[in-house]
C-alpha positions in Angstrom: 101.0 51.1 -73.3 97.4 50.2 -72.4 96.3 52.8 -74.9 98.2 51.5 -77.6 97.2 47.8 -76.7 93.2 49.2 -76.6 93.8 51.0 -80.2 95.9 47.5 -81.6 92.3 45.4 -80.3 90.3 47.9 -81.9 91.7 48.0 -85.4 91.6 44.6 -85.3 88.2 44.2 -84.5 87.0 46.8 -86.7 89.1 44.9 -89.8 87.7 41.1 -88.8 84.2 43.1 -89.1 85.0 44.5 -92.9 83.7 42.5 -96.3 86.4 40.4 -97.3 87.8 41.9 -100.4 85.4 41.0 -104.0 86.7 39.5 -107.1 85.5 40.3 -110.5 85.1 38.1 -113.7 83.5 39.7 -116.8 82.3 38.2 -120.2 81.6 40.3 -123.8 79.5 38.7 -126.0 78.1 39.9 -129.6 75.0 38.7 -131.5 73.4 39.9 -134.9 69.7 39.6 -135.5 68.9 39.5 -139.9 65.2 39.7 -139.1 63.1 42.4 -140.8 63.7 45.8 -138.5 60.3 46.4 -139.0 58.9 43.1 -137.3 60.8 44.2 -134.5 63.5 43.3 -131.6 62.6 42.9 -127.8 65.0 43.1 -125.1 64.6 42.2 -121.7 67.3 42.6 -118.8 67.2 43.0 -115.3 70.3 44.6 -114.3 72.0 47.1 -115.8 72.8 49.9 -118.4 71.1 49.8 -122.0 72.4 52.1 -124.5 70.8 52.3 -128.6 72.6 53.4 -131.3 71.8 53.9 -135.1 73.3 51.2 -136.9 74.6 51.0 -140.4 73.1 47.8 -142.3 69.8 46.5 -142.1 70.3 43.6 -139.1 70.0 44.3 -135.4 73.3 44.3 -133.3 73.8 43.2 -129.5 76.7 43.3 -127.6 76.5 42.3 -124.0 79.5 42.5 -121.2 78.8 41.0 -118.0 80.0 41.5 -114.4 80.2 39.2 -111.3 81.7 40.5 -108.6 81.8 37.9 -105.4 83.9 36.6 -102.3 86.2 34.2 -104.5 87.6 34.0 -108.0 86.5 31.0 -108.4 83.1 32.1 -107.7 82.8 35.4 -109.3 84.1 33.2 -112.9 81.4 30.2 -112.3 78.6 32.8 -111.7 79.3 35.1 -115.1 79.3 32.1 -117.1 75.9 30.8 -115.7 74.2 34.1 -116.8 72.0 33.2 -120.1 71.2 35.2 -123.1 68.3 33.4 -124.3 67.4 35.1 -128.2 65.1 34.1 -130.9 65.5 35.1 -134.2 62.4 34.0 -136.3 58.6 34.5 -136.7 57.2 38.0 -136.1 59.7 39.2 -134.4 63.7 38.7 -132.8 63.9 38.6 -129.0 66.9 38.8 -126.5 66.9 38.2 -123.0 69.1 38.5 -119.8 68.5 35.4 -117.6 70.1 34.6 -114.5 68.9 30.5 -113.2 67.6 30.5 -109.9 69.7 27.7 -109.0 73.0 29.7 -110.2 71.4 33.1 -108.3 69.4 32.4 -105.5 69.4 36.1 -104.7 71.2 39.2 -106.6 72.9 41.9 -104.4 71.2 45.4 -105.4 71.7 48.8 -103.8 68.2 49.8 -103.1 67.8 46.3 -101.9 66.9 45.5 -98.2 70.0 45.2 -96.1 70.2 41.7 -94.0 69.5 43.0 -90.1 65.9 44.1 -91.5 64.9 40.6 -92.1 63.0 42.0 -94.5 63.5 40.6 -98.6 62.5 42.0 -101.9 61.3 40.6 -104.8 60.8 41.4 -108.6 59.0 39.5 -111.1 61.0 39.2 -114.3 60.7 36.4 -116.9 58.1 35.0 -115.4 59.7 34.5 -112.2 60.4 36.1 -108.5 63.9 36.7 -108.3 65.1 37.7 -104.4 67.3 41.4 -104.2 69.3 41.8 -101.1 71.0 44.9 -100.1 73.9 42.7 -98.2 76.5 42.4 -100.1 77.9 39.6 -98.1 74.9 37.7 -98.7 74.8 38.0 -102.6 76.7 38.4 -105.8 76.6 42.0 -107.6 75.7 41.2 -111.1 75.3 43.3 -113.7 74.5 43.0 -117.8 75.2 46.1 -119.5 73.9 45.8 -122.8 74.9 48.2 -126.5 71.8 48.2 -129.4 72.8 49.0 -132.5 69.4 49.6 -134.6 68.8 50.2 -138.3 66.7 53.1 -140.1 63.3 52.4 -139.4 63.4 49.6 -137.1 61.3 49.1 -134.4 62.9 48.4 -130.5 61.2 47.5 -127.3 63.3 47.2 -124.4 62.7 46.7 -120.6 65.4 47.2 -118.0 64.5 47.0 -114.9 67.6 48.5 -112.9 69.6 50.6 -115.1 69.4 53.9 -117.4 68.7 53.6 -120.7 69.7 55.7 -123.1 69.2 56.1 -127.1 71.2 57.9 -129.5 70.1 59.3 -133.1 67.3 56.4 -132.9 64.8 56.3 -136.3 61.7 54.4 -135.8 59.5 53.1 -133.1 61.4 52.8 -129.7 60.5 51.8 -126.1 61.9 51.9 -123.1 60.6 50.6 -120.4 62.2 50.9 -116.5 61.5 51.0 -112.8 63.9 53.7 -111.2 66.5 54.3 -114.5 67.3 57.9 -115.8 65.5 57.6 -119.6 67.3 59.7 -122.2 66.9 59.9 -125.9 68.8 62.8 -128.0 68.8 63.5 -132.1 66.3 60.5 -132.8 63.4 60.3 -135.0 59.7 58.4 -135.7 57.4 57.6 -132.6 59.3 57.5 -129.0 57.9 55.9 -125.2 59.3 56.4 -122.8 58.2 54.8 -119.5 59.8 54.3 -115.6 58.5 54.1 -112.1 60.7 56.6 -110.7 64.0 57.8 -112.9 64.1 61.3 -114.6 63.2 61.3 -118.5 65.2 63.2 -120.9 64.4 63.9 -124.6 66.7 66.1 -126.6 65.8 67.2 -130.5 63.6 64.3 -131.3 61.6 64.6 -134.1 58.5 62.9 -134.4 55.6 61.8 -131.7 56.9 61.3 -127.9 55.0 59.8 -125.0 57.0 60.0 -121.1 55.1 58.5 -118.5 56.8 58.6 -115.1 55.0 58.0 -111.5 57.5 60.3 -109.4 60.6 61.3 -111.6 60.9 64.9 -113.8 60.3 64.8 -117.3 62.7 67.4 -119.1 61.8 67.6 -122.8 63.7 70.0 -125.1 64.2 71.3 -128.7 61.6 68.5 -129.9 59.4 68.8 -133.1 57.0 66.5 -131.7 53.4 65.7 -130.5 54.3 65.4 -127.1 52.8 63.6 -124.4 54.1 63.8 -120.5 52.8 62.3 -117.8 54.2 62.6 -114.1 52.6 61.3 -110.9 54.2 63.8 -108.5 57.8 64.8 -110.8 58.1 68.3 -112.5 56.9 68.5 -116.2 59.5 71.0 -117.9 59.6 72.3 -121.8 62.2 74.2 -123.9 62.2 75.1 -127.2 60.6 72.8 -129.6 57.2 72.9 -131.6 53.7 71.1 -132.5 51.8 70.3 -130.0 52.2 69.5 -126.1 50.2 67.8 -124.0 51.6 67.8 -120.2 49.6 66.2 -116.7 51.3 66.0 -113.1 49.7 65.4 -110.0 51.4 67.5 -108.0 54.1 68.6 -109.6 54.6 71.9 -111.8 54.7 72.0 -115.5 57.4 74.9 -117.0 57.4 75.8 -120.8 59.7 78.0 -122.1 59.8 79.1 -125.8 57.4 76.1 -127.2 55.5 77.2 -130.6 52.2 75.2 -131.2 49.1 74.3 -128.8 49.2 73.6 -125.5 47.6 71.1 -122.5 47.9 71.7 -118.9 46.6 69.9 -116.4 48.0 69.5 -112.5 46.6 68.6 -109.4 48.2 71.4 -107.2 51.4 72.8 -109.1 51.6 76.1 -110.8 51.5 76.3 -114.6 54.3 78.9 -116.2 54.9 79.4 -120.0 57.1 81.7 -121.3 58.0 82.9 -124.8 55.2 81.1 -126.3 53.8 81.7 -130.0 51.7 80.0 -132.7 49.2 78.7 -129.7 45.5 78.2 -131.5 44.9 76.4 -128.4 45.5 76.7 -125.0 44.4 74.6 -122.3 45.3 74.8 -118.8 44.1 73.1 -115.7 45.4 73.1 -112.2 43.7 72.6 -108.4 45.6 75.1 -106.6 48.1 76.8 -107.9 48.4 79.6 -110.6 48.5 80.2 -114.1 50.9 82.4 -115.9 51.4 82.5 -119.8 53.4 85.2 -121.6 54.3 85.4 -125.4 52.5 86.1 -128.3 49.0 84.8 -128.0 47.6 86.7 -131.7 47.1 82.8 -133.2 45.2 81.8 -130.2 41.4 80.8 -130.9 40.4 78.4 -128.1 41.1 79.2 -124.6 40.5 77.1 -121.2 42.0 78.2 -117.8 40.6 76.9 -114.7 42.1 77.0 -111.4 41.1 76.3 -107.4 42.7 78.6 -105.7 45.3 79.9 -108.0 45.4 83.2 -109.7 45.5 83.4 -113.8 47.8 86.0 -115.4 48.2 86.1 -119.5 50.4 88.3 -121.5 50.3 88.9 -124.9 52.6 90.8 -127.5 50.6 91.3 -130.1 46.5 91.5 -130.0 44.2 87.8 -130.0 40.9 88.0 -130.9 39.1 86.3 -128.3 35.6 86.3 -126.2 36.0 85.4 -123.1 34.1 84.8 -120.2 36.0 85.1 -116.6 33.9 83.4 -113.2 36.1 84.5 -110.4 34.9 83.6 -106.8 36.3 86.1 -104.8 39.3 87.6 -107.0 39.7 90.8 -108.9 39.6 91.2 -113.1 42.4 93.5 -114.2 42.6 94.3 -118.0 45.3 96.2 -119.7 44.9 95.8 -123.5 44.0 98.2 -126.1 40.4 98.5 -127.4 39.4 95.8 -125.1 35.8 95.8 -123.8 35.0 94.4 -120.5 31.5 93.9 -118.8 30.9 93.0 -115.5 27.9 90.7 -115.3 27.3 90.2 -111.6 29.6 90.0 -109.0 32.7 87.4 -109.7 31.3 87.2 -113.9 33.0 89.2 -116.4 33.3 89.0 -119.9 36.1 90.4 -122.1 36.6 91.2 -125.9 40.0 91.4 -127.7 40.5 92.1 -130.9 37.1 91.3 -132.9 36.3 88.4 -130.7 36.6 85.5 -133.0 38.2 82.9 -130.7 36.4 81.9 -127.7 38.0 81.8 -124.4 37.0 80.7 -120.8 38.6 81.7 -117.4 37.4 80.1 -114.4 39.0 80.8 -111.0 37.9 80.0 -107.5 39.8 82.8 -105.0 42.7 84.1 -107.6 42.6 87.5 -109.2 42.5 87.5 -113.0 45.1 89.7 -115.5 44.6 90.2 -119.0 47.7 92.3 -120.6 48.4 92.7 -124.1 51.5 95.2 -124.8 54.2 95.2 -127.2 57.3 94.3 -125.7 
């Protein structure tokens, strides 16, 4: 009996100490912007999911849905309709943005937020103001904007979403996206592409065209582009499949993967290794990283410029068919190992070597400071 009575008390207890249950209210609203696509539409939100599309006329095309979720009914409906889309649709440019009156939200309720027995708060500036992120759901609304582009041929789009993913679709033109932690995906698009967030993953997917991805801690995963690309990482993986033109990749610490890429390529990382596989048409090869190694295989015959330096690292390149190269190899303590046919190799003084493929037209340079150095060219 005293069991059951202890077990009754405790139930209780533990249901007095659980949030009382939320209500939601939502709101769809749609808006068309006639301005010239290629003067441009800027977005700004603060919460939420952003997804672009390809239109089919020549105007712009929001469509925003809102979500309040709160203690009361009553509550939850007041809040969504306080939430103000502020747009402008003249001079050089349209502009839509999210707003949420400080007087309406004294503090929004976001997952990464700090929870209440920290006494600790969070802030983010947005539209020229500090709003106040809790992780306490109790002490907050969840609100939410999730916002659908539709974008003609041509036009040109900046957004900036703070909290959310973003993600474009068969986009032609100039696009940015602009985030904080937010996966950043773009697949089928066309035209210039920037993609740029604190710490979310980016993801591009047979773009055509010139892309930039700039992310401090998140992996950039580029595929099947026909691009100038340029990927920049703080600490976050760089990896690249298929595709062509020319690459450009720089991680601090992370390591940058290529796999089947046809044009020139640029390396650099602060202590990551640097693989590339099933590589061809490379004039120019550039690679660059503190500590770890180097490995390149594919067929190097266009190559003309070469650059490896590495720390620590060791450098191994594999060819299919014959360069024609001159290289000079500085090795600090590592061996030189060359298996190619016809090559002539010289050792200058201890840790210089130079090497001659082919009739030497290219000019190479392979600069190591423990790692052992291998040179291979065989048919595969």
């Amino acid at each position: 009996m005293h069991t059951m009575i202890r077990t009754a008390m405790l139930l209780a207890s533990l249901a007095a100490s659980l949030p009382a249950a939320a209500a939601t209210s939502t709101l769809t609203r749609a808006w068309q912007f006639n301005s010239d696509a290629a003067a441009g539409l800027k977005v700004r939100n603060l919460i939420g999911d952003i997804r672009v599309e390809r239109g089919s006329d020549a105007s712009f095309h929001v469509t925003a849905h809102a979500t309040v979720e709160t203690g009361s009914q009553a509550e939850a409906d007041r809040l969504v309709q306080a939430i103000e889309f502020r747009t402008r649709d003249a001079g050089a440019g349209s502009r839509f943005d999210v707003a949420f009156p400080k007087e309406h939200f004294p503090k929004i309720y976001h997952a990464d937020g700090p929870g209440q027995w920290w006494g600790m708060m969070m802030y983010v500036d947005y539209l020229s103001e500090r709003i106040r992120l809790t992780g306490d759901r109790d002490e907050a609304p969840m609100v939410r904007v999730d916002l659908v582009i539709l974008a003609p041929v041509g036009a040109k789009l900046e957004v900036r979403d703070i909290f959310g993913d973003a993600v474009a679709q068969g986009f032609s033109g100039e696009l940015r996206l602009d985030g904080t932690s937010g996966l950043q995906r773009s697949a089928g698009g066309e035209g210039r592409l920037e993609l740029d967030t604190g710490s979310g993953a980016v993801e591009v997917m047979g773009h055509h065209g010139r892309v930039t991805a700039d992310t401090g801690s998140g992996a950039v995963s580029i595929h099947d582009c026909d691009c100038e690309l340029d990927a920049d990482t703080g600490s976050g993986a760089v990896g690249i499949r298929g595709g062509s033109g020319a690459l450009r990749a720089d991680t601090g610490s992370g390591k940058v993967t290529i796999e089947g890429f046809s044009g020139t390529i640029a390396a650099d990382t602060g202590s990551g290794t640097v693989r590339a596989s099933g590589v061809s048409n490379v004039a120019d090869l550039e690679l660059d990283t503190g500590s770890g190694d180097v490995a390149v295989d594919g067929n190097l015959s266009a190559l003309r410029r070469l650059h490896v330096d590495t720390g620590s690292g060791g450098v191994r390149l594999r060819s299919t068919a014959m360069p024609s190269l001159e290289i000079a190899i500085d090795t600090g303590s590592g061996s030189v190992d060359v298996d190619a046919p016809g090559a002539m190799v010289k050792e200058l003084s201890s840790g210089d070597w130079t090497v001659r493929l082919g009739d030497g037209g290219g000019s190479g340079v392979i600069d190591t400071g423990s790692g052992s150095v291998a040179i291979i060219v065989a048919a595969d």
